[in-house]
C-alpha positions as CSV (number, residue, x, y, z in Angstrom):
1,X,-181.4,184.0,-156.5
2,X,-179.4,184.4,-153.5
3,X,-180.9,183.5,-149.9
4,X,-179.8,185.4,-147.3
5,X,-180.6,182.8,-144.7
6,X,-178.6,180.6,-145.9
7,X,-175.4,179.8,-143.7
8,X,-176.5,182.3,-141.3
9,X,-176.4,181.8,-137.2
10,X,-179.7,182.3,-135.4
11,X,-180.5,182.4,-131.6
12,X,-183.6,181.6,-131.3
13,X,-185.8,181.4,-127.5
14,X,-188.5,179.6,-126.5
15,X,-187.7,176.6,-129.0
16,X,-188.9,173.5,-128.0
17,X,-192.6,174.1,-129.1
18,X,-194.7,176.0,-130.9
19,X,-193.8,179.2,-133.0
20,X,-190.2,178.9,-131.9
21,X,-190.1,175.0,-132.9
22,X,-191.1,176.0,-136.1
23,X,-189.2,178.9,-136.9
24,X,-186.0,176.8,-135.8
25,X,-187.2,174.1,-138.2
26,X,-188.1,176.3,-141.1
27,X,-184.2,177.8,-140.4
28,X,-182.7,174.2,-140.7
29,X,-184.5,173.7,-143.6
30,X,-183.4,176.8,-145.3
31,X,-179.4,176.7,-144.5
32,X,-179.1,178.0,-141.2
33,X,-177.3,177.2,-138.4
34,X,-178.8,177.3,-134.9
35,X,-178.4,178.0,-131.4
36,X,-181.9,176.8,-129.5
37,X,-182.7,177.9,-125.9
38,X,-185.3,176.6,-124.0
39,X,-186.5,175.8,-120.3
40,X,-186.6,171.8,-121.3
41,X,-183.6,170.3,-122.5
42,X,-184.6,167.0,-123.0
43,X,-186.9,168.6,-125.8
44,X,-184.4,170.8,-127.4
45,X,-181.9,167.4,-127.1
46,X,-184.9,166.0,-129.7
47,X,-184.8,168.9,-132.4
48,X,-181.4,169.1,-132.4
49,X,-181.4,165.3,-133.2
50,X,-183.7,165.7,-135.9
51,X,-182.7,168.7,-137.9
52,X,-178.8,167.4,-137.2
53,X,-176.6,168.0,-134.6
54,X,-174.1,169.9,-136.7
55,X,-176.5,172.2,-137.2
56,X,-177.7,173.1,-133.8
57,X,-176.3,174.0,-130.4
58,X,-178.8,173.6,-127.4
59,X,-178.3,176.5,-124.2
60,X,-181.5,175.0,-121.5
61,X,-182.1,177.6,-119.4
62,X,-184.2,180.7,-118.6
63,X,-184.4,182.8,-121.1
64,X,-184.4,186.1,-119.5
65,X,-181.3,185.2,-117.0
66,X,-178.2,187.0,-118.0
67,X,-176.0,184.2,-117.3
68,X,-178.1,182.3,-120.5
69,X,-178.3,185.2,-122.2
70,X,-174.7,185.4,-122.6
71,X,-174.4,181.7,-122.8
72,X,-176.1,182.2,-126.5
73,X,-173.6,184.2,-128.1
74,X,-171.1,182.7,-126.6
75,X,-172.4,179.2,-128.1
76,X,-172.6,180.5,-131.5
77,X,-168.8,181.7,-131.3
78,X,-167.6,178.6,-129.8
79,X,-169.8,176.1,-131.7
80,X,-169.6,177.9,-135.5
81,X,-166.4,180.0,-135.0
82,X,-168.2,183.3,-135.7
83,X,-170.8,185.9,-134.2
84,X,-174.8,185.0,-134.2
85,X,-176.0,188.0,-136.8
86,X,-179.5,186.3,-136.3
87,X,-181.9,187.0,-133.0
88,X,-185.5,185.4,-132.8
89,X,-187.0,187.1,-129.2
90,X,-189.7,184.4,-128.9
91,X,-189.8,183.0,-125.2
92,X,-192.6,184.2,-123.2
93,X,-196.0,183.0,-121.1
94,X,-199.5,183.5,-121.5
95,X,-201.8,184.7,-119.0
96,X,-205.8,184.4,-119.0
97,X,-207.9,186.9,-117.3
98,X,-207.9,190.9,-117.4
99,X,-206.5,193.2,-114.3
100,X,-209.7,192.4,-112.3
101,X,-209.8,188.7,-113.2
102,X,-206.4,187.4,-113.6
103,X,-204.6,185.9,-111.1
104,X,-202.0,188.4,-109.3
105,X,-199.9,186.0,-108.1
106,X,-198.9,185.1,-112.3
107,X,-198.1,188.7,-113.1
108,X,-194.7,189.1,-111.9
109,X,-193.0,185.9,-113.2
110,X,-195.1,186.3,-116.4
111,X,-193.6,190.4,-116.4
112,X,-190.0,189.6,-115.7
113,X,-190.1,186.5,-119.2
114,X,-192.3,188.5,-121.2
115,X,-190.6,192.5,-120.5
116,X,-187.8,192.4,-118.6
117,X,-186.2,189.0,-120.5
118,X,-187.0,189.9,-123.5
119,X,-185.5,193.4,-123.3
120,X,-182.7,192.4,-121.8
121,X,-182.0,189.6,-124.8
122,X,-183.0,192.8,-127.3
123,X,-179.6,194.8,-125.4
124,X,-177.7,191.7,-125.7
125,X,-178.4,191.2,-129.5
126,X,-178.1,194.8,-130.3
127,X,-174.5,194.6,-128.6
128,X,-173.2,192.0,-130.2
129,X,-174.4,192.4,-134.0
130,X,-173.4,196.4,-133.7
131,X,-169.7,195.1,-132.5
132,X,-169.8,192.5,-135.4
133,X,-170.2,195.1,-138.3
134,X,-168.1,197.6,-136.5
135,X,-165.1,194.0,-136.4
136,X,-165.8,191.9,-139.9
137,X,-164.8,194.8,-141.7
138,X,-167.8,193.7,-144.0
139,X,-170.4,196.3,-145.4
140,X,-173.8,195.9,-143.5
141,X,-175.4,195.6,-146.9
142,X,-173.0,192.5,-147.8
143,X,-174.0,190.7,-144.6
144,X,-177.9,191.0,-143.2
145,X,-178.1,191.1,-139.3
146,X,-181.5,190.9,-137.9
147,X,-183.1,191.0,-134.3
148,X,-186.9,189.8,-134.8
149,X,-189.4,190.3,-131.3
150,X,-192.6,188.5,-131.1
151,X,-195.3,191.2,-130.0
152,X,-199.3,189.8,-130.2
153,X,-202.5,191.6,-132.0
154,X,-203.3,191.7,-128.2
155,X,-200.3,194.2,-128.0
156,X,-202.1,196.4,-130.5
157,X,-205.4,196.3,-129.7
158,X,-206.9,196.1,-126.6
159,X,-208.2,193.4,-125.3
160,X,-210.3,192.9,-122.0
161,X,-210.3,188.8,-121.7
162,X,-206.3,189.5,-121.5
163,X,-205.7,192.4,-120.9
164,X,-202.2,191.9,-118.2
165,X,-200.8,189.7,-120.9
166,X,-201.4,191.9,-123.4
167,X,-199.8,194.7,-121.3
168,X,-196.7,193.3,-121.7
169,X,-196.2,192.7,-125.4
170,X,-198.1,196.6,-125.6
171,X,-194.3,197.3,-124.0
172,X,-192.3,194.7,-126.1
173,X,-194.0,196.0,-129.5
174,X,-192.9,200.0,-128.4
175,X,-189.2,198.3,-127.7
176,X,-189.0,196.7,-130.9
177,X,-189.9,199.8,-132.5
178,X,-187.5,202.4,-130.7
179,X,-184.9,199.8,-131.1
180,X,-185.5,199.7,-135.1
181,X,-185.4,203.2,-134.9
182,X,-182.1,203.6,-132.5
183,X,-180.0,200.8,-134.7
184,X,-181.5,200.3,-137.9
185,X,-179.7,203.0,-139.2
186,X,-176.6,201.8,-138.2
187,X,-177.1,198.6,-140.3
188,X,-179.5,195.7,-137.7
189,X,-183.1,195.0,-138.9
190,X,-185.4,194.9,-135.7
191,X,-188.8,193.1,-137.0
192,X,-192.1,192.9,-134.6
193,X,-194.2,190.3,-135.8
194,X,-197.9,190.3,-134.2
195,X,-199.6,187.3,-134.3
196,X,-203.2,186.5,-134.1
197,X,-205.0,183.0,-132.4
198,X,-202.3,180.3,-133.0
199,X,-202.7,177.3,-131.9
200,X,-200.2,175.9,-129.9
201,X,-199.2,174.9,-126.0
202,X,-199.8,178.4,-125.4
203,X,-203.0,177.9,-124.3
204,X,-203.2,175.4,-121.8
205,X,-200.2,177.4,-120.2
206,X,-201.9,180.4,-120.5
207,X,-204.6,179.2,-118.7
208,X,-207.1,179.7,-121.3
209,X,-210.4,177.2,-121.1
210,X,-210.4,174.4,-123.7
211,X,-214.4,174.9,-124.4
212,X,-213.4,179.0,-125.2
213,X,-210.9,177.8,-127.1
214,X,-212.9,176.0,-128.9
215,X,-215.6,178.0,-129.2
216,X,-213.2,180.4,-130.6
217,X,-211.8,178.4,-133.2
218,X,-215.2,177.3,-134.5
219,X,-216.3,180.9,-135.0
220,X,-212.9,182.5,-136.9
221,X,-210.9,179.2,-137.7
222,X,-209.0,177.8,-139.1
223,X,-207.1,179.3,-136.8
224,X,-203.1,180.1,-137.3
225,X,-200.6,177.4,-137.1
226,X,-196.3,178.1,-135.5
227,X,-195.7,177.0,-139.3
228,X,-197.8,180.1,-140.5
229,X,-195.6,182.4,-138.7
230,X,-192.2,180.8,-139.1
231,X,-192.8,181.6,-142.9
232,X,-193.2,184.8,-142.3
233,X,-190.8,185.3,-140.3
234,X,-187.6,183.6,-142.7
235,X,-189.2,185.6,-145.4
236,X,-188.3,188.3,-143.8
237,X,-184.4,187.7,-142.8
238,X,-184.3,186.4,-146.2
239,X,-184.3,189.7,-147.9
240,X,-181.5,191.3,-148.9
241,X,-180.0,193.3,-146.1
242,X,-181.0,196.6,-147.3
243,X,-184.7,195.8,-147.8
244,X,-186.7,195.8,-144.1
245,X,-190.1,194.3,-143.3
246,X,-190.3,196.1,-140.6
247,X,-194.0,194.7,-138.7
248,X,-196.3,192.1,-139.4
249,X,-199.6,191.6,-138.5
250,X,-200.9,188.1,-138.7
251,X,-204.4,187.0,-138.4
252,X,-206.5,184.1,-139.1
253,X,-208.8,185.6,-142.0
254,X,-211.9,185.1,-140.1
255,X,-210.1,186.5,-137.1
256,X,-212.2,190.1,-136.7
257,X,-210.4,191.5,-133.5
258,X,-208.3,191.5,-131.9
């Protein structure tokens, strides 16, 4: 059976940890060829070293400043000798507390990574893997090209305890969608994928307490892992280019809401 993620070039953000480690590792494992971004390079240095460095081109750097952004593709067509047909929107911050509890001074840095970054990486991908069909001369459905956005439960249900964090991925999870709906006909898969408690460093950044944490995972665990997701997420740029999964919900089992 053929894999379509085999030989393939991803960009993938927010890398060095959690669900975007994972994905990256889960990619290596299955053929791909990678071009990592994150905010610490000495980290990304380390994965790159372990999956193998002919694999895996490292960009540090914020993820939603242009000059990165266009770093990436320009990576993949320097390092590989062809286009990126592969995005994974993943960096983003966490923020505890609701609009009357959280703390004001977070919102606009944790806007500008979580909305404004990750919209303007979504334009950048949709650029290039439009120009790439429109220049390989190669049949959309020969050749899969998918952008996939990491949304959260919290930006489909409302939730009080975080509720300015979820405000933002309410906006990323409508972007994803009007993007699928603007370019998947013209041959790019846009995937939202909605995950539901994972744990990872995104707590403690967040902000989130380690008691309701744990109180948490004791009453719905066990809890989701980056490794959950990252299988999800290559079985869906594994299917063959004219099949689209296009949203995916992920909870813990025990996990009743959000």
């Amino acid at each position: 059976m053929h894999d379509w993620l085999e030989g393939r070039i991803a960009i993938i953000t927010g890398a060095s940890a959690g669900i975007g480690e994972a994905v990256a590792r889960d990619f290596a494992h299955r053929g791909a060829r990678l071009v990592l971004n994150a905010r610490r390079e000495s980290r990304l240095r380390e994965i790159a070293e372990d999956l193998g460095p002919e694999r895996v081109e490292i960009v540090p750097g914020d993820a939603a400043d242009d000059a990165v952004i266009d770093r990436l593709f320009a990576a993949a067509r320097t390092r590989f000798e062809e286009e990126a047909d592969l995005v994974v929107v993943n960096a983003g911050r966490g923020l505890n507390g609701s609009v009357t509890t959280s703390d004001t001074a977070e919102w606009e840095e944790m806007i500008r990574v979580n909305l404004l970054g990750a919209a303007k990486l979504m334009r950048a991908a949709s650029h290039n893997l439009l120009a790439d069909i429109e220049n390989s001369g190669v049949s959309w459905q020969q050749e899969a090209r998918d952008i996939v956005v990491l949304g959260s439960t919290v930006g489909r249900h409302v939730s009080p305890f975080s509720s300015m964090y979820g405000s933002t991925k309410f906006a990323v999870n409508s972007l994803a969608e009007a993007l699928r709906r603007e370019i998947g006909p013209k041959g790019v898969r846009v995937s939202l994928i909605e995950p539901g408690f994972v744990r990872s460093e995104f707590q403690g950044v967040a902000g989130y307490a380690e008691d309701w944490f744990a109180e948490v995972v004791d009453r719905i665990g066990p809890v989701l892992t980056p490794e959950d997701c990252a299988e999800i997420i290559s079985f869906i740029v594994s299917r063959p280019p004219a099949v689209h999964l296009s949203d995916a919900l992920i909870r813990p089992t025990r996990q009743d809401y959000p």
